[in-house]
Structures are given as structure tokens and as C-alpha cells.
N, CA, C and O atoms as CSV, one atom per row, in Angstrom:
chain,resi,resn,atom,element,x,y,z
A,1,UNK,N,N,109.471,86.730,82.125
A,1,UNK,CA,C,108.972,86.983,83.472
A,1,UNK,C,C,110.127,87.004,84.481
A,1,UNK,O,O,110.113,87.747,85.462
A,2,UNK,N,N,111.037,86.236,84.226
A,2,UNK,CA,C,112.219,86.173,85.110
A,2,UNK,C,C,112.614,86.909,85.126
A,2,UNK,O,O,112.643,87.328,86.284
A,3,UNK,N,N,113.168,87.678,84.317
A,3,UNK,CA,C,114.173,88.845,83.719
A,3,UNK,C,C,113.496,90.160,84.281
A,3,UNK,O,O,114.093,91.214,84.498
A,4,UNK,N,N,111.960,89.888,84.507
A,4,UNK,CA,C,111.429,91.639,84.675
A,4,UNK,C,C,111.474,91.689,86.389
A,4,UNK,O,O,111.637,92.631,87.164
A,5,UNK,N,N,111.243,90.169,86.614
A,5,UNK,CA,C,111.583,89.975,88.580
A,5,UNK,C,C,113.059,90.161,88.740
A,5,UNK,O,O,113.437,90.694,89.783
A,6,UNK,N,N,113.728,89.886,88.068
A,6,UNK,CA,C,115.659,90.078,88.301
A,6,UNK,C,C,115.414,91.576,88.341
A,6,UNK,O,O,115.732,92.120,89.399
A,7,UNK,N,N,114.801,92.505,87.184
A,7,UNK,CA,C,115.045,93.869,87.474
A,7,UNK,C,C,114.334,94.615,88.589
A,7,UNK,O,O,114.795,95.599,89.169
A,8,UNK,N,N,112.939,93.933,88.869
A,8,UNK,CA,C,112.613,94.748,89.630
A,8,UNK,C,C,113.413,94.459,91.090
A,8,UNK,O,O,114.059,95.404,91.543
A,9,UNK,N,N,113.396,93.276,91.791
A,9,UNK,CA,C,114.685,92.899,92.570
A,9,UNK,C,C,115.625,94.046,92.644
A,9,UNK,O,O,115.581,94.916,93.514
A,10,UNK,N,N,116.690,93.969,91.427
A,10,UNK,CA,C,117.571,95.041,91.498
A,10,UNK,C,C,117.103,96.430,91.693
A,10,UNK,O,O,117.954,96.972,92.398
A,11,UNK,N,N,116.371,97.081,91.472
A,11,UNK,CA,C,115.459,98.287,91.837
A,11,UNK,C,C,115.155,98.286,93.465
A,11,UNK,O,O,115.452,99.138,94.301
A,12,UNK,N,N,114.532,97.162,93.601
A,12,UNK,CA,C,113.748,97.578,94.981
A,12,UNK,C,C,115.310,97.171,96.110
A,12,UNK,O,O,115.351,97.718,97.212
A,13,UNK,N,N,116.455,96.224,95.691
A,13,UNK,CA,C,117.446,96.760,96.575
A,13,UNK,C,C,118.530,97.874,96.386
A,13,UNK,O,O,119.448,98.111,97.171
A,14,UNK,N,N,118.328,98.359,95.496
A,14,UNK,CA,C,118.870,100.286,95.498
A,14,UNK,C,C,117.621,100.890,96.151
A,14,UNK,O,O,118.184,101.719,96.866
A,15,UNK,N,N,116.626,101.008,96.338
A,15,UNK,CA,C,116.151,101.989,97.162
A,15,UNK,C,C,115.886,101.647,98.041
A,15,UNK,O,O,115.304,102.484,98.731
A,16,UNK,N,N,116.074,100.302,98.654
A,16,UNK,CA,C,116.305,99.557,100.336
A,16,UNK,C,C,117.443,100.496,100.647
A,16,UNK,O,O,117.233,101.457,101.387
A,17,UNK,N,N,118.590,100.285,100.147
A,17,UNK,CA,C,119.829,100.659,100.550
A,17,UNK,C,C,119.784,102.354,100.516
A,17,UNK,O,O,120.293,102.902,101.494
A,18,UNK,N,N,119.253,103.164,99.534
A,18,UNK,CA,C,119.199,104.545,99.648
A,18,UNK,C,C,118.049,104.905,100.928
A,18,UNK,O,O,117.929,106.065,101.324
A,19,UNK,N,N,117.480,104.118,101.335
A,19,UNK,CA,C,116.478,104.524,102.174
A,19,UNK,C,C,116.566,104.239,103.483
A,19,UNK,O,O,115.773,104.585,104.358
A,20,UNK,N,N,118.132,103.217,103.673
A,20,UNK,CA,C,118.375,102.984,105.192
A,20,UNK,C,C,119.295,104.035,105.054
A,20,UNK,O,O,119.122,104.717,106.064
A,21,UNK,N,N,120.197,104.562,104.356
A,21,UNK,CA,C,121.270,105.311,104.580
A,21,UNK,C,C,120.250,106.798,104.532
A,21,UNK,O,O,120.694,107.711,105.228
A,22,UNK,N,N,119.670,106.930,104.195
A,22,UNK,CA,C,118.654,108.420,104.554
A,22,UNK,C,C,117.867,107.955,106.193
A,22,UNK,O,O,117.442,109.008,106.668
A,23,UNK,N,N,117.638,107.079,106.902
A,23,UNK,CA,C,117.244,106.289,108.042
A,23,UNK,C,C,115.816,106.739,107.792
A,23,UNK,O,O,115.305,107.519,108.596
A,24,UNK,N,N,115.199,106.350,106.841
A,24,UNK,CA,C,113.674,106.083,106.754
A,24,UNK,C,C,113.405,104.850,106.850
A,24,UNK,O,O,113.463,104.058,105.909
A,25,UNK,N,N,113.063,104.560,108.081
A,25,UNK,CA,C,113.024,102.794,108.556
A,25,UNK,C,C,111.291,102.654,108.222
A,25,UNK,O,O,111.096,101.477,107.921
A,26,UNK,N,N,110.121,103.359,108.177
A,26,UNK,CA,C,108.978,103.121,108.096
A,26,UNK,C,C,109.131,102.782,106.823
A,26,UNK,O,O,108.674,101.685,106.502
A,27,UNK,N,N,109.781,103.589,105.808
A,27,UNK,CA,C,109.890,103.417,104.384
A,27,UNK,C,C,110.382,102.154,103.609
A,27,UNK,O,O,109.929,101.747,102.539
A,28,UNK,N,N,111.638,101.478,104.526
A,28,UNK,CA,C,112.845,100.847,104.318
A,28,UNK,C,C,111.558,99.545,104.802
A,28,UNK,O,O,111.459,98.631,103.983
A,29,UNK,N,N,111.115,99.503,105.398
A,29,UNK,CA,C,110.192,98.484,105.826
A,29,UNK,C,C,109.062,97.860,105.091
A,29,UNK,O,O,108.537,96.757,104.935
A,30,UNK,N,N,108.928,99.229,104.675
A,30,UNK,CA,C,107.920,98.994,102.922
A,30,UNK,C,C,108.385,98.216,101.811
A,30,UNK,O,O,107.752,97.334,101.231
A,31,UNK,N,N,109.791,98.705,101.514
A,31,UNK,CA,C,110.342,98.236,100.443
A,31,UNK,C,C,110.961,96.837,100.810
A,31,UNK,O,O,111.510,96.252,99.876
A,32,UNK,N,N,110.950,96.253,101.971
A,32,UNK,CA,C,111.621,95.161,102.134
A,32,UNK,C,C,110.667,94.207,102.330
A,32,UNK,O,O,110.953,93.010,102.291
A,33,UNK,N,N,109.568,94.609,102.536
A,33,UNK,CA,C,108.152,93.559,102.184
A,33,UNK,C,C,108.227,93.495,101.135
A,33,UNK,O,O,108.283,92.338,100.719
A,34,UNK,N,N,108.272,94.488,100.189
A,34,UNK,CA,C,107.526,94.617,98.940
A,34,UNK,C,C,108.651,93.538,97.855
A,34,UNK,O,O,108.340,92.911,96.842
A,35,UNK,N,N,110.226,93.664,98.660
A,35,UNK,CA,C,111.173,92.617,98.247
A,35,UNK,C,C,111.026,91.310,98.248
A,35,UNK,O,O,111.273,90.581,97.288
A,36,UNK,N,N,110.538,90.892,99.539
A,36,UNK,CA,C,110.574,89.736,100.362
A,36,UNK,C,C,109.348,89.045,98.801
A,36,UNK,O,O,109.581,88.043,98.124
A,37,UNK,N,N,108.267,89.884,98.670
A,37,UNK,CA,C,107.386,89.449,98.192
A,37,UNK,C,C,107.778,88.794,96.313
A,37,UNK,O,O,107.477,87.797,95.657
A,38,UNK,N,N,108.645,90.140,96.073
A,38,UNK,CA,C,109.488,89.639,94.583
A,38,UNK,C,C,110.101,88.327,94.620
A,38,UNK,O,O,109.714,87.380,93.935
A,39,UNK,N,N,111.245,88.291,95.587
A,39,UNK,CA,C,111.618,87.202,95.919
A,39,UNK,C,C,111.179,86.114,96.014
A,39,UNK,O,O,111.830,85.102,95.753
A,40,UNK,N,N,109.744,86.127,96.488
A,40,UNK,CA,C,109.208,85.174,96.543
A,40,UNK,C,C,108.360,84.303,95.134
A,40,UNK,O,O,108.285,83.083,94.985
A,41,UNK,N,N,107.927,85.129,94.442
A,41,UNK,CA,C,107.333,85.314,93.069
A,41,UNK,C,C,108.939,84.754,92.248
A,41,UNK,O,O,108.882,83.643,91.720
A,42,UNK,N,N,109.980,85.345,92.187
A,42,UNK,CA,C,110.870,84.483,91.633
A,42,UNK,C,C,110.955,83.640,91.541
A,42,UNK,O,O,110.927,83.052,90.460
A,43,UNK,N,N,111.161,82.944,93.043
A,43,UNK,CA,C,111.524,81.383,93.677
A,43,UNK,C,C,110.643,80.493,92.923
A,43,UNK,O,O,110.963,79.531,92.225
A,44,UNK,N,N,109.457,80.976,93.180
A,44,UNK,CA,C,108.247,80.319,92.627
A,44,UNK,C,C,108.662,80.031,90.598
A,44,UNK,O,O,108.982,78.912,90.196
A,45,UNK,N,N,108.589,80.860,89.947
A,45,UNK,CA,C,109.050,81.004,88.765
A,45,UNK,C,C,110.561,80.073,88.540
A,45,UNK,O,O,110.460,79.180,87.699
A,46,UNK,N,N,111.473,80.169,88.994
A,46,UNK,CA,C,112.738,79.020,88.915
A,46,UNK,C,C,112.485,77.860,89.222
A,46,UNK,O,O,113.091,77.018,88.560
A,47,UNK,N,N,111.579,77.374,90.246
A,47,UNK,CA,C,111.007,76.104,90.312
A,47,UNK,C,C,110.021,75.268,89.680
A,47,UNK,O,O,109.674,74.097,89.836
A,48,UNK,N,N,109.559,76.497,88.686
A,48,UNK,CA,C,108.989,75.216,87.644
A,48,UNK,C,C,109.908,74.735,86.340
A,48,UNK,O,O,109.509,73.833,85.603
């Protein structure tokens, strides 16, 4: 489970980063929830 949140993580910050440098901020806003939310699901997972 860790390992598939490490990749998706790495995924969703390559297309954060391809999507501010194209300046799709509605988009970039999507994907940085949708991060925030991985991130969070990780944290959770390392702490038990």
C-alpha cells in the first residue's frame, strides 16, 4: 500500500509541475487537492 501511495505521489507531482508550467491553475488546483489528499492517506499508513 505504501509503495502504490509513493507512486501515485510521484505521478500526481509531475503533472502538478507540467500543469503550472502550461499555467492551468483551475487544473493545477485539482491535482494539488487530489495530492494533499495522497499525502494524507500516506501519513496515515506510516503511522501505524
Amino acid at each position: 500500500m505504501i509503495t502504490r501511495l509513493l507512486m501515485d505521489i510521484k505521478t500526481l507531482i509531475a503533472d502538478l509541475a507540467s500543469t503550472l508550467i502550461l499555467g492551468k491553475n483551475k487544473d493545477a488546483a485539482s491535482i494539488a487537492l487530489t495530492l494533499s489528499e495522497k499525502s494524507r492517506a500516506l501519513a496515515e499508513e506510516l503511522a501505524k
